[in-house]
N, C-alpha and C positions, 0 to 999 in steps of 0.2 A: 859363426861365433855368436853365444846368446848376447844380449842387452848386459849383463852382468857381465861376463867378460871382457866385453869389450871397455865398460867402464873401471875394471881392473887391472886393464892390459897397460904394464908401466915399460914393455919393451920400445927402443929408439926405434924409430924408423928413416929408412934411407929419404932422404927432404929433399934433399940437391937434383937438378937435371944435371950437372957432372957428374954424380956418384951412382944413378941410372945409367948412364951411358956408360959407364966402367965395366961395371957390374955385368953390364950385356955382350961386354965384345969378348974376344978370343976365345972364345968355346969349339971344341970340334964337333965333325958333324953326326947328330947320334944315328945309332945304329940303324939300319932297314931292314935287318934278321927279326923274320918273325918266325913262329913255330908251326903256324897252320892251325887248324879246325883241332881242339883238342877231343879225348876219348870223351870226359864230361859234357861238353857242349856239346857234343853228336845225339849222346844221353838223351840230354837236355831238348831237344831239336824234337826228338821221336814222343816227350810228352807233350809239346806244344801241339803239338799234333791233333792226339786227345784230347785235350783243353779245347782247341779253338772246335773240333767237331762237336762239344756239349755247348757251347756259344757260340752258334751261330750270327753275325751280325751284329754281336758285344764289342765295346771295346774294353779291355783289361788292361787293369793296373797296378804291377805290383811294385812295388817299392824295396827298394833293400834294405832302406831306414836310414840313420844319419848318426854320424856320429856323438853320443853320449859324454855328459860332464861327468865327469869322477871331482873334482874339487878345483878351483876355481880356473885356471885355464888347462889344466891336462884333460885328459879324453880316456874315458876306458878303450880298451883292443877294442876293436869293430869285428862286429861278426854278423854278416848278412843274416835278413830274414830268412828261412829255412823254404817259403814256397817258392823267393825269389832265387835262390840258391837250386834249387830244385830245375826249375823252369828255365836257369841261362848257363848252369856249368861252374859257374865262379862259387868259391868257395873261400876257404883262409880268410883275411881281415878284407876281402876284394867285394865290390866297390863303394864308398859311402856315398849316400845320394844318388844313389841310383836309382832310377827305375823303367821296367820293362812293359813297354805299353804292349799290347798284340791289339794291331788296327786293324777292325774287319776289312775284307776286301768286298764285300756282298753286303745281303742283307737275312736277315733270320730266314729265309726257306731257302736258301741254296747252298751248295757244300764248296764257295770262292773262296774261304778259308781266311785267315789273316795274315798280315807281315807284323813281323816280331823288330819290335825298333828300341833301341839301349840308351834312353836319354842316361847322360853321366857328364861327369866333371872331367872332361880331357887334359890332357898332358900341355899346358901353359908354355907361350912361348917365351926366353931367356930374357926379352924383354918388356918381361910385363911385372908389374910390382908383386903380381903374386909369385912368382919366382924365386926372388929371393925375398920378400918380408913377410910372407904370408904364413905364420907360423902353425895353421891348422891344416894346411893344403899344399903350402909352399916347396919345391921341389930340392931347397937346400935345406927343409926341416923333416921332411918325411919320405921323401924319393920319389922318383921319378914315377908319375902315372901313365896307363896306356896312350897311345893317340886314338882319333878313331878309328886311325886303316889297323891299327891294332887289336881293337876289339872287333870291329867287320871279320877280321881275317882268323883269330882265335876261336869266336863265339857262335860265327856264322850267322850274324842277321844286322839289321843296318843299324846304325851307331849316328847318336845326336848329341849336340849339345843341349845341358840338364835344362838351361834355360829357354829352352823351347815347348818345356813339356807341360808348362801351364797354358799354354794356347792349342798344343795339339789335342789338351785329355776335353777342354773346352770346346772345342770343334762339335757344332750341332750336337751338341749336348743334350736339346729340349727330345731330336727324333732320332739317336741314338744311345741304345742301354748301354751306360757308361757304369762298370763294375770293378770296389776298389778292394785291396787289401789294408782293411782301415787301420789293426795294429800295428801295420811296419813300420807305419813314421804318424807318429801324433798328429806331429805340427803340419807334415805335408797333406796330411788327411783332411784338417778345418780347411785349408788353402784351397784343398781340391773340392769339398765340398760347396765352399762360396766360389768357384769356378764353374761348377755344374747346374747351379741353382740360377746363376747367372745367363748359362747358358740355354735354358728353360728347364732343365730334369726338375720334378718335386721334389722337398728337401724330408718329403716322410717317409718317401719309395728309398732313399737312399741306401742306409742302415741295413735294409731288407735283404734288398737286394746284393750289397755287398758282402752278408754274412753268408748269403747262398754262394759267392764266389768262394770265400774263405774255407768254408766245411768241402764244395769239393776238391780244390787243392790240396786241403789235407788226407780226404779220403783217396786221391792219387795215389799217396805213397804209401798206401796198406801194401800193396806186390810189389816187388823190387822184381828189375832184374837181373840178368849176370854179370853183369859189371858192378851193380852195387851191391851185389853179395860177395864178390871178392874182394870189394873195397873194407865191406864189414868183418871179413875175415883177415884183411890184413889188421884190420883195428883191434879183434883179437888176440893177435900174433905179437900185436907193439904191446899190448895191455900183458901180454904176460913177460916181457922183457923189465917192466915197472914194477909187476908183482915181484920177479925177483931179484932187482935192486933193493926190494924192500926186506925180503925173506935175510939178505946178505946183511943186513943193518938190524936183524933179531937181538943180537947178542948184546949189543953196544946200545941198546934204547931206555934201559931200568937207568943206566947213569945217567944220561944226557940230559934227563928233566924236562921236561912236555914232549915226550917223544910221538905223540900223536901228531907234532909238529913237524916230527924231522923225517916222519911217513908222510905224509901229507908232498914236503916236498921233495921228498926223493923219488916218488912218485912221479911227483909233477915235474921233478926235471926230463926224467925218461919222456914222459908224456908231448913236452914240448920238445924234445928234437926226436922221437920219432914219429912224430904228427906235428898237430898245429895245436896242441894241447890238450889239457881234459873234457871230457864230455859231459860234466857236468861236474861240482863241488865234491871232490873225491868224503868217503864216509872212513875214516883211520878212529877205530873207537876201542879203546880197552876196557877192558874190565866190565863196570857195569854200565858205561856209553853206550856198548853195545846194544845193550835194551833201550834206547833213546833211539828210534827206528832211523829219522834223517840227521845222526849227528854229524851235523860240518863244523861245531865249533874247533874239534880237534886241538883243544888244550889240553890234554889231559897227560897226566906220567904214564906212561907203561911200566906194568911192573914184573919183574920174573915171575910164571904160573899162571899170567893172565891169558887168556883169549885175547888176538887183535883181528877185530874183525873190518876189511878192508873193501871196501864197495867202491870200485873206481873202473875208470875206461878212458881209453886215449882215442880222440878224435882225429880221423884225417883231414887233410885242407882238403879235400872234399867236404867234409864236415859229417861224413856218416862215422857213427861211434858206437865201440863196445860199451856193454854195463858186466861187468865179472865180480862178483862176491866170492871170496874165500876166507875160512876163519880161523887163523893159524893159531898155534899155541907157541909163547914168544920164549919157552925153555927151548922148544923142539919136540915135546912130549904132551899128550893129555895127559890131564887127571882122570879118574874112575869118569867121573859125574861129569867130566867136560865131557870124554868120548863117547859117554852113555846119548848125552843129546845131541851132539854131532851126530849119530850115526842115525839114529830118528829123522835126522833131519835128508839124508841122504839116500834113506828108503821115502822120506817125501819126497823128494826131489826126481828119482828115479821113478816114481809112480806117475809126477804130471807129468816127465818129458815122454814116457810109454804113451800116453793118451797125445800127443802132436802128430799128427796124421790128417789127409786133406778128409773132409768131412765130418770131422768130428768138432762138435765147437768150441770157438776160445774157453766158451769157461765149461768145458771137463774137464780142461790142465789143473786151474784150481781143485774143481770135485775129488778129483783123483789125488792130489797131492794132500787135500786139509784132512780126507779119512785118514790117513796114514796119520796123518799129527793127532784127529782124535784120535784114533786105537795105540796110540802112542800116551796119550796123557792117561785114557781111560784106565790102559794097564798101568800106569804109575800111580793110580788112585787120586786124580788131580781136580777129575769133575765131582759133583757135586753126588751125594748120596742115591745111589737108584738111579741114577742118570747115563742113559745106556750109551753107545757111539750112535748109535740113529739117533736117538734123543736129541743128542749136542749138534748133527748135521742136521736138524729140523728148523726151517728158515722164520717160521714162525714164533716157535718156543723154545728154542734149544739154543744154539753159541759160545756155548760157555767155553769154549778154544779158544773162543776170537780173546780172551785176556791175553794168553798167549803168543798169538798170532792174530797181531791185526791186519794185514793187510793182503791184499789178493798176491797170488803165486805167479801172476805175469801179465806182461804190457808189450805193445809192439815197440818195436825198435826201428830205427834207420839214421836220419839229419837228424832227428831230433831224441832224443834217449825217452822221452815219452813218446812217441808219434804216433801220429793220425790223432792226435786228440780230439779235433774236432769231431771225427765221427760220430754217430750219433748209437746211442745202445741198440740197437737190431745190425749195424753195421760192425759194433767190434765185439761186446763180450755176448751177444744174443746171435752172433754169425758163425756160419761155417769157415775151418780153414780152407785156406786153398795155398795152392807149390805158391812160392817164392815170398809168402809172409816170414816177417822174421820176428821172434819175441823171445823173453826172458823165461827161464823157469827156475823161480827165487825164494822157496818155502824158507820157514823160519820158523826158530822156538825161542822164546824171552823172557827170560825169569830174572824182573828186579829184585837190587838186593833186599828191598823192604815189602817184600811179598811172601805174606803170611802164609798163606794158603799152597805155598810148594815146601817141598824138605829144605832144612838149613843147607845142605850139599848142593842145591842144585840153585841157588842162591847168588842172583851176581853174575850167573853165565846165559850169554845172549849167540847163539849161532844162527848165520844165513850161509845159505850157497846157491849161488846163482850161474847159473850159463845161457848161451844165446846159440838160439836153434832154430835153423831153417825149416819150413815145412815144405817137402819133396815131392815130386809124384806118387811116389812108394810108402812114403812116410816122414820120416824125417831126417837133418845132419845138423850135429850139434855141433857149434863152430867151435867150442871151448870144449870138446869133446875130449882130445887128448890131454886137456887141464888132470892132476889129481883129484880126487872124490872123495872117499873113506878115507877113514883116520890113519888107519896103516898106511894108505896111499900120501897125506899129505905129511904125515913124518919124515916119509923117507924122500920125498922132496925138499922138504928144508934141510935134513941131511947133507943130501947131493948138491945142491948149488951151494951149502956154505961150507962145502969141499972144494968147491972150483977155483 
């Protein structure tokens, strides 16, 4: 609990040694049903693996992070760092304050490999004050946490108390590269920092070297494997269960009044019980929102004839999550000029996912997709006089799309709905694909409504459509594959479910 909290915190607390001693007796004895090594932390296990053969002789530190103020004593949901997540199996709100050392067993030129050790905040015994007064950990305010033999026997590697883990990351610090993951937890970072500095490591090498740990944990998970591609296809599968609780609530959103609200969470209800919630700030935008590329304000009315264009995904307590974009028209029906750029958008669409094949690089998914948008504008007379489709794909002198269409046509996907960020340009849109990368292919056309420069008819209307596609040995599997596409295709989808 921060300094501020706690000088805020007006709850009683138990004072008495009578009222401890109460408090601790008659409980029975909890359960000794554990579940075993889960499918995740086996996962998990196989890249520690990788990890420790690129550090040799390192010791690594990732952190889960720590729980978060939302306003003065409540806490936002926890949601583990994504390498930490990555690297132990846990997922969902599991564990705050955690972190995952991997202690070399050798030294840099031998392959002795490391043990993987879970400093955390264990399961408190009934009589300890955090038990019951402890209201940010307390096991009568937020439930029960693992024990160790819990986490040993679940995660498969040895399990500590969190309070060890400033002496163990300090251990010959000065003859040991000590490598941290500095964004996961601010505060634990300064901590460990004057731990290391203490321990003789320089405090210049730090930074360095830690960002070198950073970039390659995220470039890890550029290739998934088959378990986390069926994880990502069941995220799919729930995302379009949310898409049509949303499609069933078309009719009933022009009355309601801010119905970009009442998408937003009817969405989000689906999202959290058929996951562990959204994967990022679901995008519920009508009318001309739509052209506002990341709108999450999601205030806005729906109105009958508008476009609602719905950019959302549901994450599993795995934490790997869909991104699916579809841009429904909230009659049931386009207009002329809606269908006209809908379907523009859908021959772009269709042009980058043809170009997802191993060898060919991330960015010809965009090449392929933005021609089709210029030859698209170009015939509508949209660019500029004399200005040919080469002209407008000329990186030098040409763009004039990009008004249109700002942004690239696709991003990898997995824990993170951006992932691998870190990577470096030669590793993500200057690389070849290869089977089991997973990314979006999300072209768009966006015509605000105070934009002079397109016809009054096309005025106001923003369409995207997005799906998530594996890249295969052969080439590729779109995991939204079965999703609707074309206009005729999504009419007669909002038809059918708001028959059922």
């Amino acid at each position: 609990m921060s300094e501020e909290q706690q000088q805020a915190e007006n709850r009683k607390r138990p004072t008495t040694d009578e009222f401890r001693a109460f408090v601790a007796e008659d409980w029975a004895p909890r359960s000794q049903d554990r579940a075993g090594l889960t499918e995740a932390a086996a996962r998990a296990a196989v890249r520690r693996e990788a990890v420790s053969a690129a550090h040799r002789g390192e010791r690594l530190v990732i952190p889960a992070g720590g729980l978060k103020v939302r306003s003065n004593d409540s806490d936002y949901v926890f949601r583990p760092h994504s390498a930490f997540a990555h690297l132990t199996g846990l997922g969902a709100d599991r564990e705050p304050d955690a972190v995952l050392v991997m202690e070399p067993l050798g030294g840099p030129d031998d392959d002795a490999g490391h043990e993987s050790v879970l400093y955390f905040r264990p399961l408190a015994p009934r009589d300890s004050d955090e038990f019951f007064a402890d209201s940010r950990y307390g096991e009568f305010w937020v439930g029960a946490r693992p024990s160790i033999e819990d986490v040993e026997d679940e995660l498969g590697l040895t399990g500590r108390h969190v309070d060890q883990l400033e002496d163990a990351v300090g251990k010959d610090a000065g003859q040991v590269t000590v490598r941290l993951v500095r964004d996961a937890d601010r505060d634990l970072t300064a901590r460990l920092d004057t731990v290391r500095t203490q321990g003789g490591a320089e405090q210049e090498t730090l930074a360095e070297g830690d960002a070198a740990l950073a970039h390659a944990l995220s470039h890890l998970r550029m290739v998934k494997d088959d378990w986390e591609i069926e994880q990502m296809q069941a995220a799919v599968d729930a995302t379009r269960v949310g898409f049509e609780a949303v499609i069933r609530e078309l009719p009933t959103l022009a009355e309601r009044g801010r119905g970009e609200r009442w998408v937003e969470g009817m969405f989000g209800l689906h999202a959290r019980h058929q996951g562990n919630g959204v994967g990022y700030d679901s995008i519920c935008a009508a009318g001309d929102h739509a052209n506002t590329l990341h709108w999450i304000k999601n205030d806005g009315d729906v109105r009958d004839g508008d476009l609602l264009l719905l950019d959302a995904g549901v994450e599993m307590d795995s934490l790997f999550t869909a991104d699916i974009t579809r841009t429904l028209p909230v009659s049931g029906t386009f207009t002329d000029a809606q269908r006209e750029i809908h379907e523009a958008v859908v021959a772009a669409q269709a042009a980058g996912i043809a170009a997802v094949r191993p060898g060919a690089k991330f960015s010809d998914i965009h090449a392929a997709s933005i021609r089709v948008i210029a030859e698209h504008l170009h015939a509508w007379g949209l660019l500029p006089e004399g200005v040919t489709v080469e002209d407008t794909l000329d990186t030098e002198h040409g763009q004039y799309h990009r008004r249109w269409m700002v942004h690239g046509t696709s991003h990898h996907l997995g824990i993170d709905v951006h992932d691998c960020a870190l990577a470096t340009r030669e590793e993500y849109s200057d690389a070849e694909l290869l089977p089991g990368m997973v990314l979006t292919v999300e072209p768009g056309l966006y015509f605000k409504a105070d934009d002079l420069k397109v016809p009054e008819r096309f005025r106001g209307i923003g369409v995207r459509l997005e799906d998530d596609v594996v890249v295969t040995p052969d080439g590729h599997l779109n995991l939204s594959g079965g999703w609707p596409h074309a206009a005729d295709e999504i009419e007669a989808w909002i038809k059918d479910v708001q028959a059922r």
